[in-house]
C-alpha positions in Angstrom: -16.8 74.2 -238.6 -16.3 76.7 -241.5 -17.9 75.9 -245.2 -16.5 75.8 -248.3 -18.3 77.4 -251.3 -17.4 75.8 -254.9 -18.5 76.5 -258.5 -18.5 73.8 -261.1 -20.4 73.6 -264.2 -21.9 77.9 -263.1 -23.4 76.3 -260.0 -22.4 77.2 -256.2 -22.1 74.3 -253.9 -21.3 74.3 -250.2 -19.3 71.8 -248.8 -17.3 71.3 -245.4 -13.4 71.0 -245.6 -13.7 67.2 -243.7 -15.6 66.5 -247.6 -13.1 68.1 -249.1 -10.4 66.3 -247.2 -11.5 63.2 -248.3 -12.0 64.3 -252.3 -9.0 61.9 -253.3 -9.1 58.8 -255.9 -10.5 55.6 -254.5 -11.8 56.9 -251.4 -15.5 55.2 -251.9 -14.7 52.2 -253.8 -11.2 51.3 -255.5 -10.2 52.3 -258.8 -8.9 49.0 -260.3 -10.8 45.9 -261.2 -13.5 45.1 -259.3 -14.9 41.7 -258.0 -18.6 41.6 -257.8 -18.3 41.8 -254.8 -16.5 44.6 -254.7 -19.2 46.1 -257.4 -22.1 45.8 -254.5 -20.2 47.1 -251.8 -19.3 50.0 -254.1 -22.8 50.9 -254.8 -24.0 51.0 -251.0 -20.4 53.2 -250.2 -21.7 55.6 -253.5 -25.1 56.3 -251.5 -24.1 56.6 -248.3 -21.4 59.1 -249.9 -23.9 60.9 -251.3 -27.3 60.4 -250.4 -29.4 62.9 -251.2 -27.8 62.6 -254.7 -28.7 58.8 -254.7 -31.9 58.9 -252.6 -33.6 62.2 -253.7 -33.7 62.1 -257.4 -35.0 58.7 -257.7 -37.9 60.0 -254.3 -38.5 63.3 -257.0 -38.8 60.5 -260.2 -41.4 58.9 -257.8 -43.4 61.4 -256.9 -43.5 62.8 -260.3 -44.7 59.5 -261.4 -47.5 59.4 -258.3 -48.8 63.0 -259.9 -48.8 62.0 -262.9 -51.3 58.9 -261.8 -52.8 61.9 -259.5 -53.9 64.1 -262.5 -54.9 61.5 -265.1 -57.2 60.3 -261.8 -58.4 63.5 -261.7 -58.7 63.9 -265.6 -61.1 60.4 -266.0 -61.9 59.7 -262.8 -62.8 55.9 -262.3 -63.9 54.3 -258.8 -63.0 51.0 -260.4 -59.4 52.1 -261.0 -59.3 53.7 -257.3 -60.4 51.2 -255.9 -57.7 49.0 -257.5 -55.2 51.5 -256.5 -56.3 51.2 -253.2 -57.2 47.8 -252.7 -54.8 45.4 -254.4 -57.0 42.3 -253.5 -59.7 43.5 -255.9 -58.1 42.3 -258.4 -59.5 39.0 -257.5 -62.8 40.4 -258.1 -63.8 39.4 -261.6 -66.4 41.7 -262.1 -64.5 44.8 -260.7 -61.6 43.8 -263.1 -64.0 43.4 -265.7 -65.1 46.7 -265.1 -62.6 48.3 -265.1 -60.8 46.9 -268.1 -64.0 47.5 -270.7 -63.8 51.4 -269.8 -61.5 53.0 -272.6 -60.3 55.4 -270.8 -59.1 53.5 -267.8 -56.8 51.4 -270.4 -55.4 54.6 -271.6 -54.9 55.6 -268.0 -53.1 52.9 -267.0 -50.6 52.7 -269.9 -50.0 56.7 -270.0 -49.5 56.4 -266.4 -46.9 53.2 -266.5 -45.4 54.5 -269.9 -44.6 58.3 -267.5 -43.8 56.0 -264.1 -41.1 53.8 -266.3 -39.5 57.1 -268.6 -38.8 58.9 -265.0 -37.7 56.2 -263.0 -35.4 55.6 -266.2 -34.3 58.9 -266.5 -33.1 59.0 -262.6 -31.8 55.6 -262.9 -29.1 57.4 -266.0 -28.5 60.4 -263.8 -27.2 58.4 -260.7 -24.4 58.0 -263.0 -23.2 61.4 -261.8 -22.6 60.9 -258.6 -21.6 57.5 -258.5 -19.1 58.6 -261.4 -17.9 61.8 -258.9 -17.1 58.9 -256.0 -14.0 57.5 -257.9 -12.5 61.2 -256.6 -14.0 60.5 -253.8 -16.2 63.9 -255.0 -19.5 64.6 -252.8 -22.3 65.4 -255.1 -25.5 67.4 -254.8 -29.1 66.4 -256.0 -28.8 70.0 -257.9 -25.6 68.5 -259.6 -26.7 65.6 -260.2 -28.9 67.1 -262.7 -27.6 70.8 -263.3 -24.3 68.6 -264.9 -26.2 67.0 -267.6 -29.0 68.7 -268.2 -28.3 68.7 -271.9 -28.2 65.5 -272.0 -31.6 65.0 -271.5 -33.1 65.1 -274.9 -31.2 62.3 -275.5 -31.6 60.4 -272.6 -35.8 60.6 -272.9 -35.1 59.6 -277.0 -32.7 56.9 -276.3 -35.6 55.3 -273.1 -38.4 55.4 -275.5 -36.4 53.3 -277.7 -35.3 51.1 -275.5 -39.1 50.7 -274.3 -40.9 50.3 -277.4 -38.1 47.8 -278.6 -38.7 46.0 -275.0 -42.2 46.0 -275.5 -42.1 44.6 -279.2 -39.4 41.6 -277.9 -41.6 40.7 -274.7 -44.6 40.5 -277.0 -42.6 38.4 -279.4 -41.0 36.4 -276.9 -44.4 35.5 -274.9 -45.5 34.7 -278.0 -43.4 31.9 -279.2 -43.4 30.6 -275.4 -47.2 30.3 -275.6 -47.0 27.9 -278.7 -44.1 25.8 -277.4 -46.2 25.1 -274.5 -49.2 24.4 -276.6 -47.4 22.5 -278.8 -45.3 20.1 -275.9 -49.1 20.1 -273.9 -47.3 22.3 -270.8 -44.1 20.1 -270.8 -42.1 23.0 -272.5 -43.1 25.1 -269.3 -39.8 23.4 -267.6 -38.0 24.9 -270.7 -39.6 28.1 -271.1 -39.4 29.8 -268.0 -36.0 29.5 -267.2 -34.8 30.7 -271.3 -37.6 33.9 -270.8 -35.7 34.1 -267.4 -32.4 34.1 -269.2 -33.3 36.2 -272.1 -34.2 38.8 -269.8 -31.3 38.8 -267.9 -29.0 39.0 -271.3 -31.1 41.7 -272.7 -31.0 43.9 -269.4 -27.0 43.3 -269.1 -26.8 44.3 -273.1 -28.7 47.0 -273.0 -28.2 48.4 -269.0 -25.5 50.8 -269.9 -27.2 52.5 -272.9 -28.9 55.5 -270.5 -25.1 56.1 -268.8 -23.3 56.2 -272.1 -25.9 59.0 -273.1 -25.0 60.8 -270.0 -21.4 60.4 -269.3 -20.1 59.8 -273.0 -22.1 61.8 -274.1 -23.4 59.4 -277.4 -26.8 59.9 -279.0 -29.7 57.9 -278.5 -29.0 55.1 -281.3 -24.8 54.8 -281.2 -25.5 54.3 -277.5 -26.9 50.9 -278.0 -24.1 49.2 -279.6 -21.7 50.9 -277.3 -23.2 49.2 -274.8 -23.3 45.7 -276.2 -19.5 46.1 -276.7 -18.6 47.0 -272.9 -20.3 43.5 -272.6 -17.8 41.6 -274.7 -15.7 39.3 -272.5 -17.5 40.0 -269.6 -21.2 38.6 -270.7 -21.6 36.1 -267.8 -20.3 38.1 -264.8 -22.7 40.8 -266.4 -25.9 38.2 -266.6 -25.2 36.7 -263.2 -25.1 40.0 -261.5 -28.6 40.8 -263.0 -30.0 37.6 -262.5 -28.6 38.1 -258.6 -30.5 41.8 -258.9 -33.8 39.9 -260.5 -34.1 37.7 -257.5 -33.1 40.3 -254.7 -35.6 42.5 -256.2 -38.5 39.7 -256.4 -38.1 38.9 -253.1 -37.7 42.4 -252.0 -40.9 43.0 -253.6 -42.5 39.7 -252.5 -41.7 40.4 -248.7 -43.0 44.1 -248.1 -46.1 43.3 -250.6 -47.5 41.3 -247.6 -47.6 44.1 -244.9 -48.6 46.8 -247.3 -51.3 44.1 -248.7 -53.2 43.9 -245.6 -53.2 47.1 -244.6 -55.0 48.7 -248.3 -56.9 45.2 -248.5 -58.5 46.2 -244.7 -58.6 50.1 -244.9 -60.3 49.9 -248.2 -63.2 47.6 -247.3 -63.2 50.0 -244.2 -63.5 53.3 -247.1 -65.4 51.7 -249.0 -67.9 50.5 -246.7 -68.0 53.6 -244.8 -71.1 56.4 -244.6 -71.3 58.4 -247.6 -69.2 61.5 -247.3 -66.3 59.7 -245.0 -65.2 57.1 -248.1 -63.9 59.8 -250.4 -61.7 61.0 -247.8 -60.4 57.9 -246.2 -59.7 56.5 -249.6 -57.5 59.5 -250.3 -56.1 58.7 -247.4 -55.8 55.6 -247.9 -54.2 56.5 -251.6 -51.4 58.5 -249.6 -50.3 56.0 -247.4 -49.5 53.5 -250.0 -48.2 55.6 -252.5 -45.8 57.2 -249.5 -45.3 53.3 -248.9 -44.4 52.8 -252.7 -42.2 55.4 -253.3 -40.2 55.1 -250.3 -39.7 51.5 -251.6 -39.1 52.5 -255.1 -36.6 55.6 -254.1 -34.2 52.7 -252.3 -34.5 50.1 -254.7 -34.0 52.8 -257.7 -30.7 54.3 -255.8 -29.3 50.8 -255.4 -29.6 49.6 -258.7 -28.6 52.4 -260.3 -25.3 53.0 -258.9 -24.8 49.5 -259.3 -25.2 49.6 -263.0 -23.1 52.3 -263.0 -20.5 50.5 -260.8 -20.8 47.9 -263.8 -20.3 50.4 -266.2 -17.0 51.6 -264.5 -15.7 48.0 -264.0 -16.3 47.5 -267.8 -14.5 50.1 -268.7 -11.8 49.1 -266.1 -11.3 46.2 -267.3 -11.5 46.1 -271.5 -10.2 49.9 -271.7 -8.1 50.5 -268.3 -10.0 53.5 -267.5 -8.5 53.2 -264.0 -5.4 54.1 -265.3 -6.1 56.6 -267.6 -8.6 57.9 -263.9 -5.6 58.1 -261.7 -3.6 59.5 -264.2 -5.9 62.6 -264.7 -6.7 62.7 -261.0 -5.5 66.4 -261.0 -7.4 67.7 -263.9 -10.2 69.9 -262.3 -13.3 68.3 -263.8 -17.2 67.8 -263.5 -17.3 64.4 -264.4 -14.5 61.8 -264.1 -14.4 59.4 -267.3 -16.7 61.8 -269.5 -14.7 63.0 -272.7 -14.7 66.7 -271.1 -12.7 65.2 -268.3 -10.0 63.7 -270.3 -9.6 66.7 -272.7 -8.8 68.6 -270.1 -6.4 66.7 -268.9 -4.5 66.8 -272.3 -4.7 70.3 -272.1 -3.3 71.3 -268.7 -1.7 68.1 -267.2 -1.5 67.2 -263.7 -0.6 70.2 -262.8 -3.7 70.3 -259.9 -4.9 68.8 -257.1 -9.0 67.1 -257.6 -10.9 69.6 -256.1 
């Protein structure tokens, strides 16, 4: 079967005529409103469409992440903080965690590392937007594309994340806060109130502030006008929004919850086995050891990442769909040749030149 070479955006890309075929509107998910329903079974169709798009960028976030943990290790190494890394039931070892928590430098280890793990992760989950947008053309998408296409949006996308994290971290604090003295106050009764508001708030702040990193990428806003843009996709549509997180919350918890136990056992036996081993043997099986979970973790992480963010950015489309009939306005610029379907680019060109083309 012959191949196709295309250019968009001063990139070649290679794809086969059967993908090319099927390049038409509403071929992966439809292009009206969506039930939720509809919304999830849009987001699995996005990554099997395109799923070294969808799968590899968030697997290159991940392992970015796992050598940026790599070279702090390396930078202030710590056998307390290995062997928490490797051996997650040491954390019930009081001394260890004691340990480990007095040295300085661990603390700043750990926070550089999760503050680098959550910004990349972020980033990928804003570029999924891409591809999953390229879908309602029924448009196959590369990993290159996936980040060749907005590259200049970048800038913006890391500004608008630290934000978004510092304000998160400010509103958790605050939040935990004022939870700790209700319970104080109410002797442990406010417990049956507190955890299902903190449980709530989370779940309104997430939907409210979800399509902040996609609005930087597609629409192209700036790291602050981004913010209330996305509060306003959420009026009228608040509670489908809140459930459909809340529904994400829980899959992910017990996600999390059922492949902890596997990969539990194994680190919780192979490290005793390092650590008790002759001395010469532990470094190297605990670097072993290091690998396999990490390989464990960002497989995990890769699939969990993919499906959540072209979920959000399913959400984001049904917004739209729904308070500013940007299905519509899709179909009806469904022969402009564009890079990215809903981005202002896309529609400018269609003012310009009509439908006087086929979607490429």
């Amino acid at each position: 079967m012959g191949e196709i070479v295309e250019k968009r955006g001063g990139m070649s890309t290679t794809t086969t005529p059967s993908a090319v075929a099927s390049a038409r509107p509403g071929a992966v998910y439809p292009l009206r409103p969506l039930a939720q329903d509809e919304v999830f079974m849009g987001a699995f169709s996005v990554i099997r469409r395109n799923p070294r798009a969808a799968l590899g960028l968030p697997f290159l976030a991940s392992a970015l992440s796992f050598l940026v943990s790599l070279l702090l290790l390396m930078v202030m190494p710590s056998d307390a903080y290995l062997r928490m890394l490797t051996d997650p039931a040491a954390f019930e070892n009081q001394e260890l965690a004691l340990a480990m928590f007095t040295e300085g430098g661990v603390v700043v280890m750990m926070m550089a590392s999760s503050f680098v793990g959550i910004l990349v992760m972020a980033i990928s989950l804003g570029l999924l937007a891409v591809p999953a947008l390229r879908a309602a053309y029924g448009l196959p998408t590369t990993l290159r594309q996936t980040v060749g296409m907005r590259a200049g949006r970048l800038g913006w996308l890391v500004l608008h994340l630290v934000l978004l994290m510092v304000g998160a971290g400010v509103a958790g604090a605050l939040a935990m806060a004022a939870s700790v003295l209700l319970i104080v106050i109410t002797m442990g009764i406010g417990l049956i109130v507190v955890l299902p508001m903190l449980f709530l708030l989370m779940c309104w702040l997430t939907a409210g502030f979800m399509f902040g990193p996609l609005l930087v990428v597609v629409e192209r806003r700036n790291a602050f006008s981004a913010v209330a843009r996305s509060f306003a996709l959420n009026r009228g549509l608040w509670w489908r929004h809140i459930g459909a997180v809340a529904l994400v919350y829980l899959m992910l918890g017990v996600v999390m919850l059922v492949t902890a136990l596997p990969v539990g056992v194994v680190t919780g036996v192979g490290g005793e086995i390092a650590w008790q081993s002759p001395q010469g043997q532990d470094g190297v099986l605990m670097l072993a050891l290091l690998g396999l979970t990490q390989l464990y973790d960002m497989v995990l992480n890769t699939l969990l990442i993919a499906l959540v963010g072209t979920l959000i950015s399913l959400m984001y489309l049904n917004a739209r769909f729904r308070r500013e009939a940007l299905d519509v306005m899709l179909l009806d610029a469904a022969g402009t040749p564009t890079e990215l379907p809903a981005s202002p680019e896309h529609f400018s060109a269609h003012l310009r030149h009509g439908r006087t083309e086929e979607p490429r």
